[in-house]
C-alpha positions in Angstrom: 0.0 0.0 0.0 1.1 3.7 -0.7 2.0 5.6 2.3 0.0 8.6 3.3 -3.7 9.0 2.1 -5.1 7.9 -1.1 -4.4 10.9 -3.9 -8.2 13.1 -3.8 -11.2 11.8 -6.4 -13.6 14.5 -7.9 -16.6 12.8 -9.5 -18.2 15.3 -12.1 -22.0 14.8 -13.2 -23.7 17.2 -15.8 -27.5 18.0 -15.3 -30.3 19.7 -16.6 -33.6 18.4 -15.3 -32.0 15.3 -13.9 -34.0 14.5 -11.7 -35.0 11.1 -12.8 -32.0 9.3 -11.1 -30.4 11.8 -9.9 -30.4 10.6 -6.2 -29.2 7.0 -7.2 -26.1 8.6 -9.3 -24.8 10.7 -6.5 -25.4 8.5 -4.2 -23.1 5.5 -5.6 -20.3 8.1 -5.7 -20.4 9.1 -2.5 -17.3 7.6 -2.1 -15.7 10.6 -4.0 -13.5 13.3 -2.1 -16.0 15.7 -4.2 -18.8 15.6 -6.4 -19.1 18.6 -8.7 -22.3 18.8 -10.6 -22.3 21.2 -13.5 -26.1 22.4 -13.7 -27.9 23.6 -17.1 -30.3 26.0 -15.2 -32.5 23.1 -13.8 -36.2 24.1 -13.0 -37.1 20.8 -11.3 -35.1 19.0 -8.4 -31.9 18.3 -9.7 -30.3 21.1 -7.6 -32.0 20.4 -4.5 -30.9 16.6 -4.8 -27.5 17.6 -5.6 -27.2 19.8 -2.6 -28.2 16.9 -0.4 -25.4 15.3 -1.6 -23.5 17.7 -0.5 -22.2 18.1 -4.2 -20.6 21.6 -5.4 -22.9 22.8 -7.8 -22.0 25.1 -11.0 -24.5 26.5 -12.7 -24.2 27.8 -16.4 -26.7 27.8 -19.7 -26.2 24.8 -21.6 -23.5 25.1 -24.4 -23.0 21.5 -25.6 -21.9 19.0 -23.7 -18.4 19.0 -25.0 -18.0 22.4 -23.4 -19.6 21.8 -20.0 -17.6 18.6 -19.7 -14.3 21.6 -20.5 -16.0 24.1 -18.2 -16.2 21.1 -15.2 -12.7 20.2 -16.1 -11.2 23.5 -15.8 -12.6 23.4 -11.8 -11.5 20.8 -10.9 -8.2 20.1 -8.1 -7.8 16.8 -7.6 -5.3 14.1 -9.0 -8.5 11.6 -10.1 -11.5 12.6 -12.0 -14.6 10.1 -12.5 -17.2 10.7 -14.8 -20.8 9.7 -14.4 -23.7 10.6 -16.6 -27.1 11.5 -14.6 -28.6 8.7 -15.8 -25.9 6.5 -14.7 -25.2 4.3 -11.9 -21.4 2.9 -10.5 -21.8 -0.4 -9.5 -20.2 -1.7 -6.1 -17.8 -3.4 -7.9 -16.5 -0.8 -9.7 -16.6 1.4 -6.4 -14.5 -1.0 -5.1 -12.1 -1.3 -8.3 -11.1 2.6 -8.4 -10.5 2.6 -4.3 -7.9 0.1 -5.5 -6.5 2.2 -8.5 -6.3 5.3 -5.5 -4.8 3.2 -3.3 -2.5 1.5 -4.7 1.4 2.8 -5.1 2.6 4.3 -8.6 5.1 3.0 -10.4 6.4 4.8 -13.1 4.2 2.6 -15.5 1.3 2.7 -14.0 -2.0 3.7 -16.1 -3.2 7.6 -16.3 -7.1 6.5 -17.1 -8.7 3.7 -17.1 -11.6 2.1 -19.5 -14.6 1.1 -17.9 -17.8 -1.1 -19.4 -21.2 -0.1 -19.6 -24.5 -2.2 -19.1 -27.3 -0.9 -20.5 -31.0 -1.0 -19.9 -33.7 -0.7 -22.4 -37.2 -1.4 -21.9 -37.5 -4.6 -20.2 -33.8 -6.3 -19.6 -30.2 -5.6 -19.9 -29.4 -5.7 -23.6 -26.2 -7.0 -24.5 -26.3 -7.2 -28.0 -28.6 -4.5 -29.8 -27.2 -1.1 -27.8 -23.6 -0.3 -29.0 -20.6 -3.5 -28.2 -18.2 -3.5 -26.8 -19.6 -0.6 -24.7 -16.5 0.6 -22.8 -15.8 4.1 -21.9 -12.6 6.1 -20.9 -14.3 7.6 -17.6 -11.6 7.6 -14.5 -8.2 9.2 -15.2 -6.1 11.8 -14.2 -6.3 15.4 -14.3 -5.1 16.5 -17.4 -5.1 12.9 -18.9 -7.9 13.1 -21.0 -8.9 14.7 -24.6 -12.5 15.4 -25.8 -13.7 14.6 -28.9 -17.2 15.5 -30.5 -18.7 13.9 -33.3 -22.2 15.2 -33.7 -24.2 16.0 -30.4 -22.2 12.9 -28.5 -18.5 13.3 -27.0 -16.4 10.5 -26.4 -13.3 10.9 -23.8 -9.9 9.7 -24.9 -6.2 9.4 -23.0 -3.7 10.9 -24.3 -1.1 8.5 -21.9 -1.1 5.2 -20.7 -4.4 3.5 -19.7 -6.5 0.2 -18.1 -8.7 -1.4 -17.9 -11.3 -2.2 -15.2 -13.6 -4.6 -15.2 -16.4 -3.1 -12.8 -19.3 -1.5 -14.7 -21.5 1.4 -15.2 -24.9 0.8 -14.9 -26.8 2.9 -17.4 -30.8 3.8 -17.6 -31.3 5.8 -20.4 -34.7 6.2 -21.2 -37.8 6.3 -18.8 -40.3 5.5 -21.9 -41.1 5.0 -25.5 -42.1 8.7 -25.2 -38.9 9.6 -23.4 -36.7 7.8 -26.3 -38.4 9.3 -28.8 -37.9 12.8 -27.3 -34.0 12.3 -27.2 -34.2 11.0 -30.7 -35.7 14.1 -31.9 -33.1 16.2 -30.6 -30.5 13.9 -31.6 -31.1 13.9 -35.1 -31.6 17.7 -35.3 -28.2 17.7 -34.2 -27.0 15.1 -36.3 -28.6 16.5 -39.4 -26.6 19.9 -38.5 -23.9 17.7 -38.1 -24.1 16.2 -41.3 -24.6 19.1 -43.4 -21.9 20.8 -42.0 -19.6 18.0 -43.8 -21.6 19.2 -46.9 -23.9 15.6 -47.4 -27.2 15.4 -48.9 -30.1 14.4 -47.5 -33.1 12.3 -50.0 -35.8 9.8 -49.0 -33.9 7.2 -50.6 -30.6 7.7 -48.9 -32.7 8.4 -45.3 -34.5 4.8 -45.7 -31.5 3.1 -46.9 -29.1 3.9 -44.1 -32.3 3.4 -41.8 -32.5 -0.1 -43.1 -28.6 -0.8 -42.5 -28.4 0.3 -39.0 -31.6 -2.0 -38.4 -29.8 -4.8 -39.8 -26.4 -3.6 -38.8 -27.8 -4.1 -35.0 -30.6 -6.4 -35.4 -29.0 -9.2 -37.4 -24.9 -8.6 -37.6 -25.0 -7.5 -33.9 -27.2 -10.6 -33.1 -30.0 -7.6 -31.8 -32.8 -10.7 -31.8 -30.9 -11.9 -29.0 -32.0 -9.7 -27.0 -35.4 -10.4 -27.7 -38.4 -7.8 -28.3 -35.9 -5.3 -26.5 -33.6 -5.6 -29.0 -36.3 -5.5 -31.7 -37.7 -2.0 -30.6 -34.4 -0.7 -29.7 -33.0 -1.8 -33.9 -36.2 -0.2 -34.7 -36.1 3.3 -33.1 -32.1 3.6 -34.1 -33.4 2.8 -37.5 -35.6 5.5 -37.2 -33.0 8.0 -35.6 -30.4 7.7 -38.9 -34.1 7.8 -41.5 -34.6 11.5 -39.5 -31.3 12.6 -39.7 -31.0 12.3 -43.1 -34.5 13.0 -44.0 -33.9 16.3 -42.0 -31.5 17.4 -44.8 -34.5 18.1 -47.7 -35.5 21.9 -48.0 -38.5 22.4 -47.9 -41.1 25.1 -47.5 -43.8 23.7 -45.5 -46.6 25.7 -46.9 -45.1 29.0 -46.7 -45.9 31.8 -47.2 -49.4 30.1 -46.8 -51.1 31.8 -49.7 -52.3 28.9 -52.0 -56.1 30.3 -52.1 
């Protein structure tokens, strides 16, 4: 064991009318030297949950969630950072895992970051084929360790020095309902469509249904989706339908306007 106390863990949460799970993330990192949530002006009671975690809280309009996740960063002291979406949950296992990682000595080649898996669950089980595989995310490194990337509305975290691998996992609950999936898809595929054109492609009813039918077999039947029974089914379904409105979203159109077809 390393002499002295274990180098100081900040775990950083974004929210913005979080409150869904809210108490059940910051609760399973209460074993954090900190918790700083960065708040997009929440109006229901994601702050009040937060405070009784005893979390620092940061408030600041929403700017994309690259930049918040820069923002957080930049206030941040401690040696370790975890990362922990609001909809997220660490496992005991992993709890136990990164108490290891902090207290254990550091030789010189000892990882900066470490990966860590994610279990999903989508409407009535675990799915372990259909959502994205391997599902593993760079989520506990050191300060500085870490580079975001953006591609669309989504950011991904990546080292940028030596890294693990652990083998406890996130527990992830992404959607509260049909209606609730098909609200993020919305917004996702506005994004994506700005996203998209912003690479200059075009958009078409062909192309839209055509990459909608390949992600549905992409994840259906090459990612062996139908394993995972009628979840898998709706979930190759409504990701089918995400890429058919991203695309679609690319037409110009004028929807009637200037309304004057008497």
């Amino acid at each position: 064991m390393a002499d002295g106390p274990p180098p100081r863990l900040t775990g950083i949460v974004l929210t913005g009318n979080s409150q869904r799970l809210l108490d059940r993330c910051l609760a399973s990192i209460s074993f954090c030297d900190e918790i700083l949530v960065v708040d997009s002006l929440s109006t229901d009671d994601s702050l009040r949950i937060a405070r009784g975690h005893n979390a620092r809280i940061l408030s600041r309009p929403w700017s994309g969630i690259g930049e918040q996740f820069e923002f957080a960063l930049r206030h941040v002291e401690s040696e370790w950072i975890f990362i922990l979406d609001s909809d997220e949950v660490c496992s005991r296992a992993l709890a136990e895992e990164i108490a290891g990682v902090r207290a254990a000595p550091r030789p010189d080649a000892s990882p900066d970051g470490y990966f860590v898996p994610r279990r999903s669950w989508y409407f009535d089980r675990f799915v372990r084929h259909a959502w994205r595989r391997p599902d593993i995310l760079y989520r506990l490194f050191r300060r500085g360790c870490v580079r975001i990337a953006m591609s669309g509305v989504h950011q991904t975290f990546h080292p940028v020095a030596g890294f693990g691998r652990l083998r406890g996992e996130i527990i992830h609950y992404p959607y509260s309902s049909f209606a609730n999936h098909l609200e993020k898809i919305n917004g996702y595929a506005q994004g994506g469509a700005a996203d998209l054109a912003s690479k200059g492609e075009g958009g078409g009813a062909a192309k839209a249904a055509g990459h909608a039918l390949w992600r549905f077999l992409r994840l259906y039947v090459l990612k062996l989706g139908f394993l995972d029974g009628r979840a898998g089914f709706i979930l190759a379904c409504h990701a089918s339908f995400y890429v058919f409105l991203k695309y679609i979203r690319l037409l110009d159109a004028s929807w009637g306007k200037p309304f004057n077809h008497d």
